[in-house]
C-alpha positions, -999 to 999 in steps of 0.1 A, spaced: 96 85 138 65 74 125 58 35 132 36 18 106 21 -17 115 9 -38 81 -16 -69 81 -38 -87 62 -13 -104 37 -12 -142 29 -19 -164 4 -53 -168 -19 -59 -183 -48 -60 -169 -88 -90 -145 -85 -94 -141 -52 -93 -113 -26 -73 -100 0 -73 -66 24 -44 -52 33 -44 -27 67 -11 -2 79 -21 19 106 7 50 117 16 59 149 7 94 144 4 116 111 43 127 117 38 144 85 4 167 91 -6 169 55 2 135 41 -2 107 16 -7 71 26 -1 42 -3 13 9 -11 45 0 -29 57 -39 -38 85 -56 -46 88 -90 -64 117 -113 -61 142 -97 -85 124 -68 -95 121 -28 -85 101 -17 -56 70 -2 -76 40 19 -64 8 2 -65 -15 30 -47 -19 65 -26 -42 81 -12 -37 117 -5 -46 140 24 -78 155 1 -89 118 -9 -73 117 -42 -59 85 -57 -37 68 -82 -32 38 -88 -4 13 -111 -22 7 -144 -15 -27 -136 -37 -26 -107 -68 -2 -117 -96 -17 -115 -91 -43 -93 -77 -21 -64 -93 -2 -42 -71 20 -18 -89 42 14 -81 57 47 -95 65 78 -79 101 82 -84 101 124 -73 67 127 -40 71 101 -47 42 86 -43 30 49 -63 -1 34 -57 -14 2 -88 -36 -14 -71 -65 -36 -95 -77 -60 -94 -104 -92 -63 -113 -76 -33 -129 -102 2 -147 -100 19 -117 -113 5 -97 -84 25 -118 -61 51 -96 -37 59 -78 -5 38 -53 0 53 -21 19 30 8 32 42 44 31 37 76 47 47 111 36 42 147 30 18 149 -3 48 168 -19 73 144 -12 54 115 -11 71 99 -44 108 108 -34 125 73 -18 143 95 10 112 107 26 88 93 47 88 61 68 80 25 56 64 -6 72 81 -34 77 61 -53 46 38 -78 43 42 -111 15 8 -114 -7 9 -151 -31 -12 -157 -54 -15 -193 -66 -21 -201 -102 
């Protein structure tokens, strides 16, 4: 199994700016994707970001612009850029790992253990 290891979350005030870091064990996968779902208290687990093997990203329309996701594809490691920070972006954050074809199907892949991101109004 792949182990994924998240930091960088905490608390910041409305419009402000945090990092977020999940480094793998080891690419389990080979050709993979790297990203960043969140869950708020009472809501779905949504995607916020991947990055694929090639460099290619999507992002939540709630989130573009003011996200910036990356990698550092010897290192396995997945950064997410939070920028103009808001209330409603408060949640755990949970980075993935996965093939690029199975990246957006729940069963596959392995998950960090989450990290909690407030944002104070």
């Amino acid at each position: 199994q792949v182990q994924l290891v998240e930091s960088g979350g905490g608390l910041v005030q409305d419009g402000g700016s945090l990092r977020l870091s999940c480094a793998a064990s080891k690419n389990y996968f080979g050709v993979s994707s790297m990203g960043w779902y969140r869950q708020a208290p009472g809501k779905e687990r949504e995607l916020v970001a991947r990055i694929t093997s090639t460099g290619r990203t999507n992002y939540a329309d709630s989130v573009k612009g003011r996200f910036t996701i990356s990698r550092d594809m010897a290192k396995y490691t997945v950064f997410l850029q939070m920028d103009s920070l808001k209330p409603e972006d408060t949640a755990v954050y949970y980075c993935k790992i996965a093939q690029d074809r199975y990246f957006y199907q729940p069963d596959f892949g392995s998950w960090g253990q989450g990290t909690q991101v407030t944002v104070s109004s």
